[in-house]
N, C-alpha and C positions, 0 to 999 in steps of 0.2 A: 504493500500500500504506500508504501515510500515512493512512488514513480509522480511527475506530474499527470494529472488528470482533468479532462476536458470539465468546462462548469456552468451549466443551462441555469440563469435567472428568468422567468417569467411570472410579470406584474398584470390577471387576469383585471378589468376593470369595466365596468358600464363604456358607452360608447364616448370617445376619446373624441375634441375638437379637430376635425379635419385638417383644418388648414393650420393648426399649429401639430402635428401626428409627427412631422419628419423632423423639425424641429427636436422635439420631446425625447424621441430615438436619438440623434444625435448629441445631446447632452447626457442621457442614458448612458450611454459608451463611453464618453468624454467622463463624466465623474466619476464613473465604477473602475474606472482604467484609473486614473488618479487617485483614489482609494486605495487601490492595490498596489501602485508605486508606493505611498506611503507609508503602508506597513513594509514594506520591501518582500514582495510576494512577484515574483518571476511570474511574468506568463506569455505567450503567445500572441495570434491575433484573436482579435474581440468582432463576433460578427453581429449584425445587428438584426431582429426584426420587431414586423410592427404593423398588427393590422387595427381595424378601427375599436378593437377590444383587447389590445395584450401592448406591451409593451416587453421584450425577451431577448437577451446577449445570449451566446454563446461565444466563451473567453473557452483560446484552446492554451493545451498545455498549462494550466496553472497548478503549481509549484504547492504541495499540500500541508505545507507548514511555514512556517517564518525561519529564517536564518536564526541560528543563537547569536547571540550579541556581548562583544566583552565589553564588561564598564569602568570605567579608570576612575577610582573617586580620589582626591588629590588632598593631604589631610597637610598639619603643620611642617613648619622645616625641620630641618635634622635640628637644626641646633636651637630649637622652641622644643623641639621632642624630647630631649634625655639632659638631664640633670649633670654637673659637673661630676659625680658616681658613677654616670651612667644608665642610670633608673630611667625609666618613663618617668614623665613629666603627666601633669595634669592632663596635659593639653593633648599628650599621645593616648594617653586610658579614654579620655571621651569621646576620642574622634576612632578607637578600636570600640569600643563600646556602640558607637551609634553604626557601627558597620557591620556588629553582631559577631564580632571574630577577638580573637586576643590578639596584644600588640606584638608580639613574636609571629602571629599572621602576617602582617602588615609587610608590603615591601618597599624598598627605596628606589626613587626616581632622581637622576641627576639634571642639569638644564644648567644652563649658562649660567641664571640667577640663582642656581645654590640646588642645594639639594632636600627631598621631602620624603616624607612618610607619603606613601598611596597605598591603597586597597585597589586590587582588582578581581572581578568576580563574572562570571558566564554568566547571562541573561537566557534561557535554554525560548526557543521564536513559539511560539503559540501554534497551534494548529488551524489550517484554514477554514476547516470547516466551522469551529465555534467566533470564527469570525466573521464569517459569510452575513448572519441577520444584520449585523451592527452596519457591517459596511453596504448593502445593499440599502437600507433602508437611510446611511447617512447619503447616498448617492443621489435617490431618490427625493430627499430634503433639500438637494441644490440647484433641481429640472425649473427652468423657468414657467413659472405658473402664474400668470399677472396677478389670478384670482382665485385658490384654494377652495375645497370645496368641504365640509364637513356632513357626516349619515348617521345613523342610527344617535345614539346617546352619546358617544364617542366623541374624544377630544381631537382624533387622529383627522388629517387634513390630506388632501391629496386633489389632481387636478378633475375627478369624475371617481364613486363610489368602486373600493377595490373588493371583489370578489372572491380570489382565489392569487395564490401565491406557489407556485410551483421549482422547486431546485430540483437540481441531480449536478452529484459531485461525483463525475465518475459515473459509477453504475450507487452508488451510495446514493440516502437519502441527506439534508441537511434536515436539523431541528431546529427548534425556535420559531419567531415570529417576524412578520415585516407589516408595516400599519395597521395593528393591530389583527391580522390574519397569521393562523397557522401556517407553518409551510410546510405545503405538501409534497405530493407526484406526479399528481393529475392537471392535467389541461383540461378544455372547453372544445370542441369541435363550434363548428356554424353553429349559429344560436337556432334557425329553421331546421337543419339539413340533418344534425348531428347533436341537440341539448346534451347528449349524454357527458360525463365526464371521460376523458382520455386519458388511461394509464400511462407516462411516460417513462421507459426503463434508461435511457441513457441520453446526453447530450445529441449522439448520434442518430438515434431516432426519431430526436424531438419533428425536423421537420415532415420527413413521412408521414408521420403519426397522424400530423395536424394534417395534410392532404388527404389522409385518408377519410377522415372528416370534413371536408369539402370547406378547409380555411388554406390557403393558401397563404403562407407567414413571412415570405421573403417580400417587401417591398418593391424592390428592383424590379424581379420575376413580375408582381402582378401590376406591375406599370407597364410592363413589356407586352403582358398578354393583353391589357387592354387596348393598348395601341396596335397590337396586329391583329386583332377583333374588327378596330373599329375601323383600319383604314380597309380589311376585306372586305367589310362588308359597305364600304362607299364604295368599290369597283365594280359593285354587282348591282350600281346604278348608274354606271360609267361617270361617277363623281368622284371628287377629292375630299376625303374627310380635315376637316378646323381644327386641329389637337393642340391647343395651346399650353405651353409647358405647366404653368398654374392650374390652366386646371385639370388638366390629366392630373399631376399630383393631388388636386381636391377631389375626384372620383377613385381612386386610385386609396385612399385615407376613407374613403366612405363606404368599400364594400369587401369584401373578404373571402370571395368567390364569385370575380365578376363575370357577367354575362352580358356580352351586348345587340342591343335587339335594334333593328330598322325600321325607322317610322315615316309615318306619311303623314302631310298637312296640305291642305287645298292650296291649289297655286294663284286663287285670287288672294291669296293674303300674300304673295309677292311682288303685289305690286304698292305695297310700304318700303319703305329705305331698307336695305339688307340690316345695317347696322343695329338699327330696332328689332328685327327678327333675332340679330345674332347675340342681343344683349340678350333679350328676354332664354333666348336656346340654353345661355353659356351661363351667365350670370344666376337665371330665378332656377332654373332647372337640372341646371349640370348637363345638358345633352351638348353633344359636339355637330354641330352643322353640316352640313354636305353642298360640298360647293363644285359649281361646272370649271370646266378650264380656263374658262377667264376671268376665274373669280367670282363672277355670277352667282346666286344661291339657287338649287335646288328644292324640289317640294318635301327634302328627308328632313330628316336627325335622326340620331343614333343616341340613344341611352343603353346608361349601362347598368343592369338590376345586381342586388349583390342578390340572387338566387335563383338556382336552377331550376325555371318553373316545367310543371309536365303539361302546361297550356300557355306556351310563350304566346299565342295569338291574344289572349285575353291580355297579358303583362302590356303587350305594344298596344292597345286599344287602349287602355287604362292609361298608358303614357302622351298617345293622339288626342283622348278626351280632356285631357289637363292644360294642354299644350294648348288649343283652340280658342279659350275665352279669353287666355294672354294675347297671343296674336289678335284674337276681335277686338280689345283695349288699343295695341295699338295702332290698326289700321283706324277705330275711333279718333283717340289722338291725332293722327298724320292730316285724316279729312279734316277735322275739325280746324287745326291751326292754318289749315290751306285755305280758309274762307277770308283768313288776312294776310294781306300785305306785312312782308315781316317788318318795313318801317313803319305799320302801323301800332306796332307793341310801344314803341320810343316813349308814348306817354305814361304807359304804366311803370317803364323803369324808373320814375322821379317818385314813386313808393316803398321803392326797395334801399334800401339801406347797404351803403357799401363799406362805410364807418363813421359810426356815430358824430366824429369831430371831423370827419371829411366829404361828407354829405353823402348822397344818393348814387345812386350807379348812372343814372342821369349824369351826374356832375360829373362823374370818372371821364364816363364817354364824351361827354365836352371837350375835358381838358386834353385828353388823349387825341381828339379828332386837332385841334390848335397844336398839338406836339408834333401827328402826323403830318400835316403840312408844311412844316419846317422840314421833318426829317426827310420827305417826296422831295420837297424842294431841292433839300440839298444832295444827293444823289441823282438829279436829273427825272425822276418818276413824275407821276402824274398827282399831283396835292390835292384835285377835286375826288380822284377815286381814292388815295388814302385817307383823306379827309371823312368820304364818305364809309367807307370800313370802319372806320372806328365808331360810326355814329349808329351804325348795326352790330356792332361786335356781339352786342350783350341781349340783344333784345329775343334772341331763342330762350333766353334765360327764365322767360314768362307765359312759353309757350306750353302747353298742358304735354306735349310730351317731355320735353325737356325736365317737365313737374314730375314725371314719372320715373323716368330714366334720365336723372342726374350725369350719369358720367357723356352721354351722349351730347352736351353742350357743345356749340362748335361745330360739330357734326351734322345736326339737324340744322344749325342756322345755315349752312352750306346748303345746302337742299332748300330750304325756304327762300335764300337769296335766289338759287338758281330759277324757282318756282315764280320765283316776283320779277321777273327778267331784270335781275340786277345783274351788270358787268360783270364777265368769269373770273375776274380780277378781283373784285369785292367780296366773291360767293367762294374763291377759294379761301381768302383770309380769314372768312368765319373759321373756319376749324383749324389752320395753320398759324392763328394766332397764339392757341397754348403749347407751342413746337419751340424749343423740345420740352417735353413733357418731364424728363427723368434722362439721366448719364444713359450715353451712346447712342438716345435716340435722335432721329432724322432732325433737319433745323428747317423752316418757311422755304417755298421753291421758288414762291411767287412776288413777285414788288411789292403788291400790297397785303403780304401776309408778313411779309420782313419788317416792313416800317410800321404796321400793327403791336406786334409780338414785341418789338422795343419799347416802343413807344408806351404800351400797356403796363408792361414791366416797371420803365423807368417812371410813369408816375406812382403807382406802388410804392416804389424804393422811397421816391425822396418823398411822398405822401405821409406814410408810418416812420421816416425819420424825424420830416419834421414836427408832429405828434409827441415825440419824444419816447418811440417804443422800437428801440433797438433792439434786435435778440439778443438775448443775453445764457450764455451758458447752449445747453441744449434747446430751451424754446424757444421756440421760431413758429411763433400760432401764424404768421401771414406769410409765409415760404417764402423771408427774405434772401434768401441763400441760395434757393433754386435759381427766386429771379436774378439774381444777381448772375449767379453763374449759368444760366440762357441767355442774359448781354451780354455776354463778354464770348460767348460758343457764337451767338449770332454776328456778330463786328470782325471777329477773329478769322473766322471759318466759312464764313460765306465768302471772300471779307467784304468787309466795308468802311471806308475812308474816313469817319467819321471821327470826333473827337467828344471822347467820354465825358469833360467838364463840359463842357457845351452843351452837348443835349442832356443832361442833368440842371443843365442853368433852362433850357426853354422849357422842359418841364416842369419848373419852380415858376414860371413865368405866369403858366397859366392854371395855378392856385390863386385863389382869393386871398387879399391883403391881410386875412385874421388869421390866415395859414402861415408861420416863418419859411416857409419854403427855401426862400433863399440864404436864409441862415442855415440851411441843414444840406445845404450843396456840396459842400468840402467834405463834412463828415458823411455825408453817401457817398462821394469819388471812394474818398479810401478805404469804405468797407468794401465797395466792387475791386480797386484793386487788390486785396486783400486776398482777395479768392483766388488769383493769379499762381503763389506758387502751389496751392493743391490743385489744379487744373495744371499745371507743368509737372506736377509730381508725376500724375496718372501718363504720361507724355514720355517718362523716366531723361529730361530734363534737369539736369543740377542747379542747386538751390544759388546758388552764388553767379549764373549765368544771369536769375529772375531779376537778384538783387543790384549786381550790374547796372543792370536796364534801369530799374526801378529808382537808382541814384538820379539820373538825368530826367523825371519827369517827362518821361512819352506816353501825353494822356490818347492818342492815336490808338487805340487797342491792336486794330491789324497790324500797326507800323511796330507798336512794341512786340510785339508777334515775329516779324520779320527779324528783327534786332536780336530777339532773344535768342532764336534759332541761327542767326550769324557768331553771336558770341562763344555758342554751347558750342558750336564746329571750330571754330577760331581757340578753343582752349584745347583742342587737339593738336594746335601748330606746333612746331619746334621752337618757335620763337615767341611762345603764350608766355612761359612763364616769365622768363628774363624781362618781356617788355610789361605785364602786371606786375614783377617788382620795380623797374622804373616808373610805372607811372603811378605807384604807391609812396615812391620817397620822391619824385616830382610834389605829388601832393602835400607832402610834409614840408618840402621847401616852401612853396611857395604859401602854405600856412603862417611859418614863420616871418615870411617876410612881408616888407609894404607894398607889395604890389597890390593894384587893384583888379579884382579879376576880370581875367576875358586880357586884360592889355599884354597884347599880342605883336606889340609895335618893336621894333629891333631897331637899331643904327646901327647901319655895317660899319661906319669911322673905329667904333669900340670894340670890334671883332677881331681879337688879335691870333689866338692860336687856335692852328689850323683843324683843331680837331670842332671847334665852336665854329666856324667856319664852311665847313663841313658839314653840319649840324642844320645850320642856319639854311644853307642852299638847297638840302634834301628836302628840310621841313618846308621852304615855298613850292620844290617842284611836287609834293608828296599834295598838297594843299590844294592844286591845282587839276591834279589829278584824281585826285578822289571828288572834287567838287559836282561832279555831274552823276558821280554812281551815290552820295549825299541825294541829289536830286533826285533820282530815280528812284529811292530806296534799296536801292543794291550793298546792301550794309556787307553780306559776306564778300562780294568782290573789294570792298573799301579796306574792310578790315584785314584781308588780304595782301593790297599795297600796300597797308600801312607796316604791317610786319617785316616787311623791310626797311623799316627803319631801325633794326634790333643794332645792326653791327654801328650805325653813327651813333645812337643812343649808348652802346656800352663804352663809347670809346672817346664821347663826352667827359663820363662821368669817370673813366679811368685817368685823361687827362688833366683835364678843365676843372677847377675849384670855384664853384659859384660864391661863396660868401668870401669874397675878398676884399680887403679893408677900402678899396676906391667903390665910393656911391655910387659912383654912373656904370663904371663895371658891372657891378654887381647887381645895379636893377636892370641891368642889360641881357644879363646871362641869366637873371628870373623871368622875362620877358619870353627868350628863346624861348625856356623850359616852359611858360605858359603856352606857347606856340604847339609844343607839342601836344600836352594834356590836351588844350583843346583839339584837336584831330582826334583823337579818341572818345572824346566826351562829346562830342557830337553824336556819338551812336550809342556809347555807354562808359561807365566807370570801370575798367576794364581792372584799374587796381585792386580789387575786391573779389579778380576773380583768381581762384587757386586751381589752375590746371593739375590734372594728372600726375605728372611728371615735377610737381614741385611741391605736391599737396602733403 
């Protein structure tokens, strides 16, 4: 019995929250595995499963007792211990006393600082199995569970009422208890297919067992089997089944023997927005859609039953009968808000509340439609259609489907605008105004969804700035951080030429006077740049590249974009680092001295050795040369010529001594040395950056 031994936990329990089930498993294994390191219990790999009612590791190889442990107890020095006789001392009998041995036990330890009486004694490791309840049940007290649940009279808590508790150590039973349940042997089969209980004789059988009971316990496996269920059986309507990773994982968490059965729905309800059909399929129902090849919807869906019925015709009737009054809702819905003009909702938004100190969604859309204008303007677009986008942005907001189906904002206004012969340009921006939604998603395609989607943002931002409701810590009730980093993916990545203090000043502009707007302009810029380096983080972008840039104020987003990305290559040169410690103790000169910055002005008459000289003639042809790739933004071919100024640069400062006791010398040869810093500091503070090879 001394060999490691494979060790099946399973936490039988009422029906588990779906959408947190993978989650629960994966901290399950993470703290049980933690536990066992910290008793120092060797073991294997830890597999995990987890269907809508079990929660169950199988940890292989685990090690069936603790290591013994020697323990060093460190008592008085030698020479506190024995007596100028030789005797123990006080100090030796108490500290052999509390160690349960006599002082002739005791033995001596030497150390630099002298030498001591120690005890040491074997600790013999615990065996695992009377360790198993404690640590099982501490694992289970670490699972994220927002909200605990408490049953019967009991004090014990857990995330849904625990049933059954099953180990096997080995082919061995475990004793003891885990949330107030004995532990057993037995499992649960299907709660329909199999109530009975399930004899488990070893870790190894565990999973058989449970299939033989029609539960299916691997996760993986019954994600796997429901997606090749459900895309066969869309081919045997020559469609493509909708399997969206969410929620395949949320049906996948809800059934424990799935089945998935093909349904039919009249194809007059096709002629509502796909997107209504596919909220109500995906969202209210969990079924997966069936779409033609070009995306198109079909008259299916496909659900998935967790039970093997022996009249699957009645199961899909029963699923078609449910499905029908949703879809009658919202083709209700769709007719109904088509009796209006979607600009004719604009006056009900002056009832809705967009925040309490910032007025009405009315108001937003105002001041957003006065932003757009500006921002069309300046980009060359059309100001009368972005103007008009933003004065519809919001007004699907109040339309009865919209009332319905919340997330489809955007979406329906896109269709209402299309429906009201508004410009495709206008009826795109309804929905490409909240783009991007979330990291990595797509950004606006269209002109007036781009200058929308900023423009909306940016009064947001400096809106709840000027309020005086910054996020602070983790909250952020109004997704300042999203928006924030949507303008900056927007400017950046489409690009666009624009200047972030600028359009933060016009939309301060078009706040009412009782708003400080324009007092909260500087401190919005900086929390938008702010977001800069964890948006270069994910880029794997170095931090000292950002900071560079960020030295010289380039409020351009794309331009600092371009910059950033010249720097980060340019710290790869041969000649990064040499010319970042030059223009870091450049910097330090001319700190200390009187120059005024920027004076850039030289007199060749005071130009004596040749190596300033030298210097002088690179630094105007260098200056001349770069001037046009400055223009262009061609920062990495700039920064490129300029790195040939490494060898006049080192051969300045090996020569040439700037601070020399003649005034006009010396503000002469500070001058040069400003000459240079600024060629650099036109693109960035290149001082600040630690290449590679010098870091």
């Amino acid at each position: 019995m001394e060999a490691a031994q494979d060790l099946l936990v399973e936490i039988g329990t009422e029906e588990l929250p779906p959408t947190a089930l993978p989650r629960l498993s994966a901290a399950f294994a993470e703290h049980f595995g933690a536990q066992l390191q910290a008793r120092s219990l060797t073991h294997g790999a830890v597999e995990r499963y987890a269907t809508p009612r079990r929660l169950a590791l199988i940890v292989r190889g685990l090690a069936w007792r603790q290591p013994d442990r020697e323990s060093i107890r460190r008592g008085p020095a030698l020479k506190a211990a024995y007596g100028p006789d030789g005797a123990p001392t006080k100090a030796a009998l108490g500290f052999a006393r509390s160690c349960g041995v006599e002082v002739d036990a005791l033995a001596r330890e030497e150390t630099d600082k002298g030498s001591w009486l120690v005890h040491r004694s074997t600790e013999s490791g615990q065996l695992t199995a009377d360790l198993l309840p404690e640590l099982v049940a501490a694992a289970l007290g670490q699972l994220p569970i927002p909200k605990r649940m408490r049953w019967g009279d009991s004090d014990v808590s857990f995330v849904r009422p625990v049933h059954w508790v099953c180990m096997r150590f080995g082919e061995a039973p475990v004793s003891g208890s885990v949330l107030g349940i004995a532990i057993g042997t037995e499992s649960r089969g299907h709660r329909f297919h199999h109530p009975e209980p399930i004899p488990i004789s070893s870790p190894d059988a565990y999973a058989a067992a449970l299939r033989s009971a029609y539960v299916e316990p691997d996760f993986a496996a019954r994600e796997a089997q429901i997606r090749e269920q459900v895309t066969a059986l869309a081919k045997r309507v020559d469609g493509r089944a909708s399997i969206p990773d969410d929620l395949l994982r949320e049906v996948t968490a809800l059934c424990e023997w799935p089945v998935a059965l093909l349904g039919h729905f009249e194809d007059v309800f096709l002629e509502v927005p796909a997107e209504a059909l596919i909220e109500t399929m995906q969202q209210h129902q969990k079924y997966f859609p069936v779409q033609r090849a070009d995306a198109g919807l079909l008259p299916y869906f496909i659900a998935v039953s967790n039970i093997e019925s022996r009249e699957p015709d009645v199961v899909r009737a029963g699923n078609e009968r449910v499905i029908r009054p949703r879809f009658s809702d919202a083709r209700f819905f769709w007719e109904q808000d088509l009796r209006t003009p979607l600009a004719d909702f604009m006056p009900v938004l002056e009832r809705v509340v967009f925040q309490h100190k910032l007025g009405s969604v009315a108001d937003k859309s105002r001041r957003v439609a006065s932003s757009c204008r500006h921002i069309a303007a300046a980009l060359g677009y059309d100001p009368a259609l972005a103007e008009r986008s933003a004065l519809l942005a919001k007004c699907d907001l109040v339309t009865a489907m919209v009332g319905e189906f919340a997330s489809l904002q955007g979406i329906m206004g896109r269709h209402y605008a299309t429906r009201s012969g508004e410009d495709p340009c206008v009826a795109a921006a309804m929905a490409e105004q909240y783009l991007p939604r979330h990291a990595g998603d797509v950004l606006p395609a269209t002109q007036c969804g781009r200058v929308l989607a900023l423009a909306d943002r940016l009064d947001t931002l400096v809106g709840i700035f000027a309020i005086g409701e910054r996020p602070s810590g983790v909250k952020d009730p109004y997704g300042l951080r999203r928006a924030a980093i949507g303008v900056l993916r927007i400017l950046i990545e489409t690009p666009l030429p624009l200047d972030l203090r600028a359009l933060l000043s016009d939309a301060a502009a078009a706040f009412p006077a009782d708003v400080s707007a324009a007092a909260a302009v500087q401190e919005t810029y900086a929390y938008v740049m702010e977001r800069l380096p964890g948006y270069y983080a994910d880029l794997d972008i170095d931090a000292d590249a950002i900071e560079s840039v960020m030295a010289v104020d380039a409020s351009v987003p794309s331009d600092f974009d371009r910059r950033v990305r010249a720097v980060a290559a340019f710290a790869q040169h041969e000649a990064a680092g040499a010319l970042a410690a030059a223009n870091k103790r450049i910097a330090n000169i001319l700190r200390k001295s009187d120059a005024q910055a920027g004076d850039t002005s030289v007199r060749e008459n005071l130009l004596q050795d040749d190596a300033e000289l030298r210097l002088a003639t690179t630094v105007a042809m260098a200056r001349e040369r770069v001037a046009p790739m400055l223009e262009a933004g061609d920062y990495a071919q700039a920064l490129s010529a300029l790195a040939e100024l490494r060898p006049v640069v080192d051969r300045f400062f090996d020569e040439v001594m700037v601070n020399v006791d003649d005034p006009a010398l010396r503000a002469n040869r500070v001058a040069l040395l400003q000459g240079v810093l600024s060629l650099f500091s036109s693109i960035a503070d290149i001082g600040r950056l630690r290449p590679a090879e010098t870091a």
